[in-house]
C-alpha positions as CSV (number, residue, x, y, z in Angstrom):
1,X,14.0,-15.8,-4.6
2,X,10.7,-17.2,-5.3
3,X,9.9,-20.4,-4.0
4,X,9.1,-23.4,-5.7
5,X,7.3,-26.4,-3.6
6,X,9.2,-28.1,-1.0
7,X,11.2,-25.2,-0.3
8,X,12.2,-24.5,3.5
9,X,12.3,-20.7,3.8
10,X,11.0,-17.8,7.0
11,X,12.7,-15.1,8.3
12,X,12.4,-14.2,12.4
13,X,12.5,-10.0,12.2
14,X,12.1,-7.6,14.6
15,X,11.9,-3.9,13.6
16,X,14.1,-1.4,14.9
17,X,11.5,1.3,16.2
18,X,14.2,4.7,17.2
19,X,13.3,8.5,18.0
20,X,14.8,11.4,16.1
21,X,15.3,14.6,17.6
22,X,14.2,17.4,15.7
23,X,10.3,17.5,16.1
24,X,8.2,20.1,15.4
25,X,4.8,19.0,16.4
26,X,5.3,16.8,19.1
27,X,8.0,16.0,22.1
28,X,9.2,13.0,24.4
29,X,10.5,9.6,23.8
30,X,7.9,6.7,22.2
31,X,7.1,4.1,25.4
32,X,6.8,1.4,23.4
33,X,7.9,0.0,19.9
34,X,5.9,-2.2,17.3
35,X,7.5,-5.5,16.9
36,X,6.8,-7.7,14.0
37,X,7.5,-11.1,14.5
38,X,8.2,-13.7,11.8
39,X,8.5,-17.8,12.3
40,X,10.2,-20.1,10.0
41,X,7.6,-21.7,7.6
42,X,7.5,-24.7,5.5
43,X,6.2,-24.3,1.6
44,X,3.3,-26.6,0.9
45,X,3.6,-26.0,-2.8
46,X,0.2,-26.9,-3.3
47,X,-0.7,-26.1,-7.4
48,X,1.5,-23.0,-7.2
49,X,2.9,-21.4,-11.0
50,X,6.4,-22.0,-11.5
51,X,8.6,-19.1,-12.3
52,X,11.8,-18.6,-14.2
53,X,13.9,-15.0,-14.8
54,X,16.4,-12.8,-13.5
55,X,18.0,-11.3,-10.3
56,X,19.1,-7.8,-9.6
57,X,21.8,-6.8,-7.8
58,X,21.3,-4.6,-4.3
59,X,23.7,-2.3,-6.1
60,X,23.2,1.3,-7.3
61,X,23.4,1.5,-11.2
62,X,24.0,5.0,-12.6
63,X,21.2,6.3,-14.4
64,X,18.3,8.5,-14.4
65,X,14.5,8.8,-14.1
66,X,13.0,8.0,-17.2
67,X,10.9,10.5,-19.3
68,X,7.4,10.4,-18.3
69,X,6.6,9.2,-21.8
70,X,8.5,6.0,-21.1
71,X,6.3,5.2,-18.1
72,X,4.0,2.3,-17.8
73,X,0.7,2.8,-20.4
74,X,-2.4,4.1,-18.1
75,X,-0.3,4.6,-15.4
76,X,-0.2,7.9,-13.6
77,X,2.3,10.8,-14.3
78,X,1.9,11.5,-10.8
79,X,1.5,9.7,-7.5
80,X,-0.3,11.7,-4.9
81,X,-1.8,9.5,-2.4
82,X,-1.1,5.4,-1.8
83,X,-2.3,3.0,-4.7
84,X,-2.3,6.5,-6.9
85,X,-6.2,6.5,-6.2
86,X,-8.4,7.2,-3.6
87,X,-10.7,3.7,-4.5
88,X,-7.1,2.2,-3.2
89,X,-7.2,0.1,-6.6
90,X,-3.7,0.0,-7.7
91,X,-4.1,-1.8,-11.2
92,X,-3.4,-0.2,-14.6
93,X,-3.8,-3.0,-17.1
94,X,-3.9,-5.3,-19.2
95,X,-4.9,-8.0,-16.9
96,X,-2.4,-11.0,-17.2
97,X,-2.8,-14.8,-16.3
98,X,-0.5,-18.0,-15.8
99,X,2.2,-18.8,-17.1
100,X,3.8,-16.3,-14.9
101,X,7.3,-15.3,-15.4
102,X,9.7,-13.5,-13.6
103,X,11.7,-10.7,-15.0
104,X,13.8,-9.8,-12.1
105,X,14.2,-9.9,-8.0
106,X,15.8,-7.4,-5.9
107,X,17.1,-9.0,-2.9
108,X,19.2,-6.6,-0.4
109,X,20.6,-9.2,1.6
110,X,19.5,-7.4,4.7
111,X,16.8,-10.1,5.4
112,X,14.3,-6.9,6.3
113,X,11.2,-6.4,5.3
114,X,9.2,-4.5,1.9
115,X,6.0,-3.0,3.8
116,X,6.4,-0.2,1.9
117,X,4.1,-0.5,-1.2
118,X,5.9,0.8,-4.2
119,X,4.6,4.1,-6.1
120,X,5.2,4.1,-10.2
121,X,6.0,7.4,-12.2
122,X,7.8,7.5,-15.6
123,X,9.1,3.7,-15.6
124,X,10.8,4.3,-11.9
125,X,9.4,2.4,-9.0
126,X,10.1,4.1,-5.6
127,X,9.5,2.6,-2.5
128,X,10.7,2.0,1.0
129,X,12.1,-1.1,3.3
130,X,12.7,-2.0,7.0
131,X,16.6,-2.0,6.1
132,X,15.9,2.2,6.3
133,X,16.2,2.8,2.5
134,X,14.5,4.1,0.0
135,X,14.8,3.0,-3.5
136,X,14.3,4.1,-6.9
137,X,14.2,1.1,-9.2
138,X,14.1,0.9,-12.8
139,X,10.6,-1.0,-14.0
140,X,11.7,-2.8,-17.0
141,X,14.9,-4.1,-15.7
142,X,15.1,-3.8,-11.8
143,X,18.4,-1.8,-11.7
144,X,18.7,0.2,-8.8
145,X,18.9,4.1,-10.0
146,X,19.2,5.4,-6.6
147,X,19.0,5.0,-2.7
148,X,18.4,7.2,0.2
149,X,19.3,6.0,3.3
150,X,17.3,6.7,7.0
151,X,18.6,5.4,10.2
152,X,15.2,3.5,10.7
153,X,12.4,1.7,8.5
154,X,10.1,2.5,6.0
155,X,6.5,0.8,5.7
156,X,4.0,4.0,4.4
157,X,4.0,4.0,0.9
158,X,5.7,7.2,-0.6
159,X,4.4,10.2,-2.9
160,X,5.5,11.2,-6.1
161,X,5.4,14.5,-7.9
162,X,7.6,15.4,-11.4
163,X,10.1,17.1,-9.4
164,X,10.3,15.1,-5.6
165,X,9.5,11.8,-3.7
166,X,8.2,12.3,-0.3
167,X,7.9,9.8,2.5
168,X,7.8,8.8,6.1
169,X,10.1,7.0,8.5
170,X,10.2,4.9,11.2
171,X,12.5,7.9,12.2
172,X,9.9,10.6,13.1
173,X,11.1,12.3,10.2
174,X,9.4,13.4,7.0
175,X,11.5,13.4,3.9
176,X,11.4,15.3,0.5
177,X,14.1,13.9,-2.0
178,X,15.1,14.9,-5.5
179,X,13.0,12.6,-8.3
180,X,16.4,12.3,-9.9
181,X,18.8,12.2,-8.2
182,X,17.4,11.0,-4.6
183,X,19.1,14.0,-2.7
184,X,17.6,15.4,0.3
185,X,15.6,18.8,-0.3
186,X,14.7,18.6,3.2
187,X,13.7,16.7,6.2
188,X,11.2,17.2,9.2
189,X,10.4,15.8,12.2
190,X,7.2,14.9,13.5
191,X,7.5,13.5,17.5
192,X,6.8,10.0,16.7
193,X,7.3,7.0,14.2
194,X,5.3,7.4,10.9
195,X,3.6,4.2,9.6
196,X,1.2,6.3,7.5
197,X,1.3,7.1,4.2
198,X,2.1,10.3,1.8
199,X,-0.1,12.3,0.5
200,X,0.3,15.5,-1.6
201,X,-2.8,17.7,-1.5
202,X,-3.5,20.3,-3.8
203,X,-0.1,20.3,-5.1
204,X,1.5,22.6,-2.4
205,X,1.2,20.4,0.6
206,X,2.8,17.1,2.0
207,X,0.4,15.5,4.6
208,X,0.7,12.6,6.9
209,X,0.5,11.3,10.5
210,X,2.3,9.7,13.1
211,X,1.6,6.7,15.6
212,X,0.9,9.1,18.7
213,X,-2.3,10.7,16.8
214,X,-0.3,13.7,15.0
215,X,-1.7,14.6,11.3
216,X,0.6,17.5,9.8
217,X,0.9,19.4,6.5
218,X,3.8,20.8,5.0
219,X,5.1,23.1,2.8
220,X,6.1,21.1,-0.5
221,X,8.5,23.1,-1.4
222,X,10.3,23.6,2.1
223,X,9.2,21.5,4.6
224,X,7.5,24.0,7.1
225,X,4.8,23.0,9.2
226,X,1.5,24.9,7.7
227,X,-1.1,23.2,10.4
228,X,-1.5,20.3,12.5
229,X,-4.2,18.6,14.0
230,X,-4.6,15.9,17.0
231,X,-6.5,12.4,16.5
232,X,-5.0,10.2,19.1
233,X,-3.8,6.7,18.2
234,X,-1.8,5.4,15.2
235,X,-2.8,7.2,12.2
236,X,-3.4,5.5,8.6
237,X,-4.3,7.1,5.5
238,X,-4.8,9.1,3.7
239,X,-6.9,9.3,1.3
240,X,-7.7,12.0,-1.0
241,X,-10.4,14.0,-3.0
242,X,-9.5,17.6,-4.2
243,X,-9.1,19.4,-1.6
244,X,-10.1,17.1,1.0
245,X,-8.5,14.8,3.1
246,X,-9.4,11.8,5.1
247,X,-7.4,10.0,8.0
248,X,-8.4,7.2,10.5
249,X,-7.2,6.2,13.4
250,X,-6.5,2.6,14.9
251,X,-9.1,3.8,17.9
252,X,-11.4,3.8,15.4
253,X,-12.0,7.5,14.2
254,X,-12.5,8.5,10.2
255,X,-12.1,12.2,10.2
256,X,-11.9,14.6,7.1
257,X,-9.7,17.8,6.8
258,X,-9.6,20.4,3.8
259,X,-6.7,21.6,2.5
260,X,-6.7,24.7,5.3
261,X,-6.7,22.3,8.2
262,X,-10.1,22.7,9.3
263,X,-11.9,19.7,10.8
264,X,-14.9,18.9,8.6
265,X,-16.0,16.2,10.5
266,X,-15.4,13.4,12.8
267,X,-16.6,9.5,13.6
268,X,-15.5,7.6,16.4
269,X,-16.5,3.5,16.1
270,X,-15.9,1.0,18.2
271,X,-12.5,-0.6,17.2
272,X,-9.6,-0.4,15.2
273,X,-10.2,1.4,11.7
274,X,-8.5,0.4,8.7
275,X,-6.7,2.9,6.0
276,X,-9.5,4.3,4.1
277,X,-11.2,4.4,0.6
278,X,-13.6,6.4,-1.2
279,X,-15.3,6.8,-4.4
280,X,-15.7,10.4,-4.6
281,X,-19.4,10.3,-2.8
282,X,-18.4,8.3,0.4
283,X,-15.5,6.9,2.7
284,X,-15.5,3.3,3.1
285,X,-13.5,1.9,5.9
286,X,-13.2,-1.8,7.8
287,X,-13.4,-1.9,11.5
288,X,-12.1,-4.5,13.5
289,X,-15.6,-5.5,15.2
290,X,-16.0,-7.1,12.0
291,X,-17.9,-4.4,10.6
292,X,-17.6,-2.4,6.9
293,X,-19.2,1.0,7.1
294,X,-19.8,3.7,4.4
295,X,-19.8,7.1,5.5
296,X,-21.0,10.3,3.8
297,X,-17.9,12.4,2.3
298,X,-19.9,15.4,3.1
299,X,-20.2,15.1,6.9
300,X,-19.6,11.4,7.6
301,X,-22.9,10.1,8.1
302,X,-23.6,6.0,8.3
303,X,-24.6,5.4,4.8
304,X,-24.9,1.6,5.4
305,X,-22.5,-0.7,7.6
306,X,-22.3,-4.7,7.1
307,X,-21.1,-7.1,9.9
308,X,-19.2,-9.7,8.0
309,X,-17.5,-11.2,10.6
310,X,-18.9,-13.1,13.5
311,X,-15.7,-13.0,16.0
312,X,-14.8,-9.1,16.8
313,X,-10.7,-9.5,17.2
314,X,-8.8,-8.3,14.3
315,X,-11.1,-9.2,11.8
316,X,-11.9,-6.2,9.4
317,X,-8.4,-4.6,9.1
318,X,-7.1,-4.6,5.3
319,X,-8.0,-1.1,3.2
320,X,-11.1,-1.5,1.2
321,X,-10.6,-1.1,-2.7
322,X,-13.6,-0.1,-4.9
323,X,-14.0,-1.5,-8.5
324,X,-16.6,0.3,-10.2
325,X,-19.7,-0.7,-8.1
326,X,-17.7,-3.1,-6.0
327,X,-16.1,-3.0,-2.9
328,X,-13.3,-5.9,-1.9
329,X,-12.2,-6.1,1.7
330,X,-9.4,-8.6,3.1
331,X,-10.0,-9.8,6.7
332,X,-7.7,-11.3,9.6
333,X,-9.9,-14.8,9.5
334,X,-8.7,-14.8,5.9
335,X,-11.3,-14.2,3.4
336,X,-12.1,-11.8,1.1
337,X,-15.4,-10.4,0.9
338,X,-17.0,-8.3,-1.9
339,X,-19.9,-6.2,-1.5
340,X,-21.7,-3.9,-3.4
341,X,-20.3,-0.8,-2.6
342,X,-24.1,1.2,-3.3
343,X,-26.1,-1.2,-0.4
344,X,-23.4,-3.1,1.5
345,X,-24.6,-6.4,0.3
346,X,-22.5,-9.3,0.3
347,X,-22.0,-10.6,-3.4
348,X,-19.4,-13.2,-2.8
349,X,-16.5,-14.3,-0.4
350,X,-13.5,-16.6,-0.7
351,X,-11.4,-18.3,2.2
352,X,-8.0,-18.6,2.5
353,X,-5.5,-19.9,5.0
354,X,-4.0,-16.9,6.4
355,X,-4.6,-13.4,7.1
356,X,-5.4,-10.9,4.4
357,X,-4.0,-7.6,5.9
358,X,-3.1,-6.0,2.6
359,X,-5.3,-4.6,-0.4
360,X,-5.7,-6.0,-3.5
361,X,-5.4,-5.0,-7.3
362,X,-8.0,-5.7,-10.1
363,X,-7.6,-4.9,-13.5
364,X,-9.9,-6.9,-16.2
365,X,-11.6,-9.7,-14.7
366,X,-8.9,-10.7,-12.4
367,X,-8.3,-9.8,-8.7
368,X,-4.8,-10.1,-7.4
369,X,-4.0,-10.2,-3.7
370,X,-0.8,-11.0,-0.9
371,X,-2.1,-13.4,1.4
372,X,-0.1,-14.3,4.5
373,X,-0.1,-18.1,3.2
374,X,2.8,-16.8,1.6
375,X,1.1,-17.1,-2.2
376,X,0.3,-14.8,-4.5
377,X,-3.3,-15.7,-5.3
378,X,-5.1,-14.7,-8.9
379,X,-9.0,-14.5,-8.5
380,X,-12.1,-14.3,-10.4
381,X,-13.8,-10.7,-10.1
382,X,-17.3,-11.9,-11.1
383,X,-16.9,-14.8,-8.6
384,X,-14.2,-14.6,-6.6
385,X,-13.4,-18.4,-8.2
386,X,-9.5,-19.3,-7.3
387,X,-7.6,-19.1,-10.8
388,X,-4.1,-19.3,-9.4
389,X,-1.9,-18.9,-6.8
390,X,2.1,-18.0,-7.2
391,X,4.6,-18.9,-4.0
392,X,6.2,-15.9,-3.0
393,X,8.7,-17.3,-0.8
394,X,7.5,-15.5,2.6
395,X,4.9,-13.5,4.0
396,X,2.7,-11.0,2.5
397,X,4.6,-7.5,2.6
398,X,3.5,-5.0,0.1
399,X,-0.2,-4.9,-1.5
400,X,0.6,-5.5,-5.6
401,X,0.7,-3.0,-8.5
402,X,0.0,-4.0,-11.9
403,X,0.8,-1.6,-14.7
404,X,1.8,-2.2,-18.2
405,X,0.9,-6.3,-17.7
406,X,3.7,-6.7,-15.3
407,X,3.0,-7.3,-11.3
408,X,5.2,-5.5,-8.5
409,X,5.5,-6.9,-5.0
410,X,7.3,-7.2,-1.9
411,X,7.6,-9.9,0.9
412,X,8.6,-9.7,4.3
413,X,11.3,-11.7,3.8
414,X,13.2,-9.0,2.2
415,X,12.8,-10.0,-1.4
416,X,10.9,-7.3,-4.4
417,X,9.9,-9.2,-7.5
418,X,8.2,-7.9,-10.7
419,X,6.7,-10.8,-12.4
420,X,5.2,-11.0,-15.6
421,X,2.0,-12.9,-17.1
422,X,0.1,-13.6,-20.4
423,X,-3.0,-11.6,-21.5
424,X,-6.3,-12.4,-19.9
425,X,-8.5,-14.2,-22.7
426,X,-11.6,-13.2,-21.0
427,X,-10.2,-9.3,-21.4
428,X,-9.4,-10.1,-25.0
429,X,-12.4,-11.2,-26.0
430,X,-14.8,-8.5,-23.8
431,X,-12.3,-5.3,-25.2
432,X,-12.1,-4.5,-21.6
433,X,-9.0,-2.4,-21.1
434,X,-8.0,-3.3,-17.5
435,X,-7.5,-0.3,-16.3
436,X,-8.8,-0.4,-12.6
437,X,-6.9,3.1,-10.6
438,X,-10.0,5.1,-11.5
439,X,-12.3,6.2,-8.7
């Protein structure tokens, strides 16, 4: 449940990390498994939003997906790439504002983790957790319409077209399930553990990578490998632009791909690279030397880079997400910084006591972001002014969604909420329509 101040809560978890065997692109055993580790934490309950509402229950209710026409308004009919967009912006308004409340919680039990940021089609969330499911989840109400179960974790965020849901696993495997029903139409192996996203490109391919460097693109319809390319290091992405994708690499590379598998180009930085963004003209990336660069889609030239970090460990790691003209990047020092996404010019930045490893949403003329201070935090987009903050009741797991006024997240102690707020007067007043997904 959602914390209110004075509440003891935490969660110690360590992720089960375990090879498959069927592997198409890659062989051999993983020497070494990611470990997340969690300590027990103390609420400060410092000027936090109260919240009242409902629980759901971690079991399956009968049903099916809702029509597209029932989905969330603004929001897409299809999700092909994490966040839905390639500026990584995953709001759909209205903007909303305190009083929060909250219309339901789906709590497992299992104590694991939501990293798995959920996708939004026809009223149905989908998304994964570290308990090795799956979930489809009814928007309105939190009911559970179906689960899929993997014998490992889920952190990448999932794909969605109108017939199938396609994700990656902990397991090496690469699944394709029924929308509806959440049978399996088919599985794949890939070598190693996937923490990267889904991606659908050009309707006829699934595309992802693994942590040993792998990218690979599937057949939609049956799961054969079509090509494969080699990056080295953890893979994150991607993102995607017609017929063009874009990976990094946690060894710093930003590499773009069309939809034939040929290498258009490829950067190496010095670094880890986070996920990437881009607004149709460029790629924007954070690198953990404390630097934001913006690269040329058309052959990944330096457009501009800013250094807005002095200390160069694990500063610049959170995906960039563009906002029209802006560009808002989290960092491991906790702050987040807005730039100009045109010159690289720092226009504001706000501090906060914890990491920011996750991206944020912005509809309107609010900012929402997961901060590992365990809040929810509501921010000015102009100014970056601290409206509100909500206590989530653990760490920062998913990055939030907002669609239809309503806000989706996870935490990583094992707990989905969907909260909802009132209408942002500033939005009212200005006719702005909040939607923010557009690149």
């Amino acid at each position: 449940m959602i914390a209110s101040a004075g509440e003891r809560v935490g969660e110690a978890a360590e992720d089960r990390r375990r090879e498959t065997g069927r592997a198409f692109l890659v062989g051999g055993s993983l020497a070494a498994a990611l470990v997340f580790f969690y300590f027990l934490s103390t609420l400060t309950g410092a000027g936090g939003s109260q919240l009242q509402g409902t629980t759901a229950g971690s079991g399956s209710t009968p049903g099916i997906i809702l029509p597209d026409q029932m989905a969330s308004a603004g929001a897409p009919s299809a999700w092909t790439q994490a966040r839905s967009s390639a500026s990584g912006n995953a709001a759909w308004g209205p903007a909303v504002d305190a009083p929060f409340s909250r219309l339901w919680e789906l709590d497992p039990g299992t104590g694991r983790e939501f990293f798995s940021a959920p996708a939004i089609v026809g009223g149905v969330l989908y998304f994964g957790c570290n308990d090795g499911k799956l979930r489809a989840v009814n928007a309105a109400s939190g009911s559970v319409i179906w689960s899929f179960q993997t014998i490992c974790g889920i952190c990448g965020e999932p794909a969605v077209d109108s017939s199938g849901v396609y994700f990656g696993a902990q397991d090496g495997t690469l699944y394709a399930l029924d929308r509806g029903t959440g049978a399996r139409m088919w599985s794949a192996g890939v070598g190693y553990h996937i923490f990267c996203d889904t991606g659908i490109l050009c309707d006829t391919l699934v595309i992802t990578g693994n942590s040993m460097g792998k990218i690979c693109a599937l057949g939609i319809s049956d799961g054969e490998p079509v090509w494969s390319n080699e990056l080295g290091g953890l893979v994150l992405g991607p993102v995607i632009l017609d017929s063009i994708c874009v990976f990094t690499t946690e060894n710093g590379k930003v590499s773009a791909y069309s939809a034939s598998g040929n290498c258009l180009w490829t950067r190496s930085f010095t670094g880890q690279s986070s996920a990437p963004a881009s607004d149709g003209e460029a790629v924007f990336a954070g690198f953990s030397d404390g630097t934001v660069r913006r690269l040329d889609l058309s052959d990944g030239e330096v457009d501009w880079e800013t250094d807005i970090v002095a200390s160069s460990s694990r500063t610049v790691l959170a995906r960039p997400v563009l906002v029209d003209t802006l560009l808002l990047v989290g960092t491991c020092d906790g702050r987040l910084v807005c730039l100009g996404s045109g010159g690289g010019r720092v226009l504001w930045e706000q501090s906060f006591e914890n990491w920011l490893q996750l991206p944020p949403a912005s509809a309107g003329h609010r900012v929402y972001l997961a901060c590992d201070d365990q809040r929810l935090h509501v921010l000015d987009l102009a100014t970056g002014a601290k409206l509100d903050s909500l206590e989530m009741g653990g760490y920062a797991g998913t990055a939030p969604v907002l669609a239809d006024g309503r806000l989706y997240f996870g935490t990583a102690a094992g707990e989905f909420f969907a909260l909802a707020g009132s209408p942002c007067r500033e939005d009212s007043q200005d006719g702005v329509s909040g939607q923010g997904g557009a690149t």
